[in-house]
N, C-alpha and C positions, 0 to 999 in steps of 0.2 A: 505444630507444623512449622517446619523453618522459610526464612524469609524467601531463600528461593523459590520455593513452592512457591508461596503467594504471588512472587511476582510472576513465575509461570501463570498462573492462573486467571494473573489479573491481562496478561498479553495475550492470554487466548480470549479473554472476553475484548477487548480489540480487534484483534481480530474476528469474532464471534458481531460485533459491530460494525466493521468493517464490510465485511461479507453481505450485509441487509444491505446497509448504505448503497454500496456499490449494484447489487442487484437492483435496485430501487433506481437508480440515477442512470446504466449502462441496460434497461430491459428495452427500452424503447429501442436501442441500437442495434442490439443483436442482428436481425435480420440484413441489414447494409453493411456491416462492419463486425464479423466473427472475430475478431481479433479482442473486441469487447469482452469475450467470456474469459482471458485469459486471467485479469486482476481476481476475480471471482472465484475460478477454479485456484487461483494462488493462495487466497486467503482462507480459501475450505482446507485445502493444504496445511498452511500454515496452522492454521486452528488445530487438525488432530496430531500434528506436529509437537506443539505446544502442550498438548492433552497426556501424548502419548510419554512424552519424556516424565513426566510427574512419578511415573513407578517405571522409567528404563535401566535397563543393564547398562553396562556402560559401553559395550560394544552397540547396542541399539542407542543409545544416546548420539554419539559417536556421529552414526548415521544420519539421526535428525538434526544436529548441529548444520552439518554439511548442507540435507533437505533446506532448512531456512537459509541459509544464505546461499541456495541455486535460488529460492522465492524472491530474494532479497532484489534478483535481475528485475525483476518483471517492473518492481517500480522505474528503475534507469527507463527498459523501453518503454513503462507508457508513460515518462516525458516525454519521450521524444513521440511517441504518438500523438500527444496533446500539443506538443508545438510542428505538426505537421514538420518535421525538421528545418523547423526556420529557428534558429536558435538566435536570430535578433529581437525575436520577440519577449528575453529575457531581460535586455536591455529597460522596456519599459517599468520592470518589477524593482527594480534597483532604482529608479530615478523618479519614479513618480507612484502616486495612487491609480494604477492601471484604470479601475471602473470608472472612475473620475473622467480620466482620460478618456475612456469609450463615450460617456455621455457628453464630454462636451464636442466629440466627434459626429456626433449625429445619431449615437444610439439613443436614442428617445422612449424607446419601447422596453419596457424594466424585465419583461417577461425572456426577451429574447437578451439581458445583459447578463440574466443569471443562467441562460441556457448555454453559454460559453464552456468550452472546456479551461477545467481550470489547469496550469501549468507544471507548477509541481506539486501536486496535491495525490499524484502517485509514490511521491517518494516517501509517503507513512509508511507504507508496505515495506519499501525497504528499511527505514529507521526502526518496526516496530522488529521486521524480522532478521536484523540486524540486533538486537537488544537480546531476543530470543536464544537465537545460535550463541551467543556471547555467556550467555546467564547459563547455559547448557554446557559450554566446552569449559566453565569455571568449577562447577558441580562435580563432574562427571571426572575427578582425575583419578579414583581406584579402581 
């Protein structure tokens, strides 16, 4: 099997990761905040994405190139979901150890430090499905 393949394989099991993770951490939400289900349906996506190219034509490759990097959005907006569009709250990630920061602010309570949204922890999505489409548009040239 060539090394493509494998890496194909091993990005769908990322994704295939990803997808639990995220159902796991984003079920509690659903109900308040439908927006929640989009990284979830992105990464199911992305997975038979991944899957499917393993024995594509090149004209359906092609395609799924294209498919991962429309996924690849979803991580851009949920930063910006996860910073409620306050984008100074970036600032703290560059200059200090954020949690740090929260506990010496008054977050005392460990349970509700880890219950924060994290910031950019959407943009896997995009770098994994960003790797995908890339590994697929380099394969696929006959």
């Amino acid at each position: 099997m060539k090394a493509a393949k494998w890496m194909l394989l091993m990005l769908a099991g990322s994704f295939a990761a990803l997808l639990v993770e995220l159902r796991y951490f984003h079920a509690g939400v659903w109900g308040q905040n439908p927006v929640a289900y989009i990284p979830v349906a992105t990464c199911g996506v992305a997975l038979v994405c991944c899957l499917a190219a393993l024995a594509a034509e090149r004209k359906l490759a092609v395609f799924l190139g294209w498919m991962l990097i429309l996924c690849s959005l979803s991580g851009v907006a949920g930063v910006h979901f996860h910073s409620k569009s306050s984008y100074t709250s970036f600032e703290g990630l560059l200059q200090s150890n954020v949690r740090v920061d929260r506990l010496e602010k008054g977050m005392k309570d460990q349970q509700a430090l880890y219950q924060s949204k994290p910031l950019v922890a959407p943009l896997s999505i995009t770098g994994l499905a960003l790797m995908a489409a890339i590994l697929i548009f380099s394969q696929k040239k006959s």
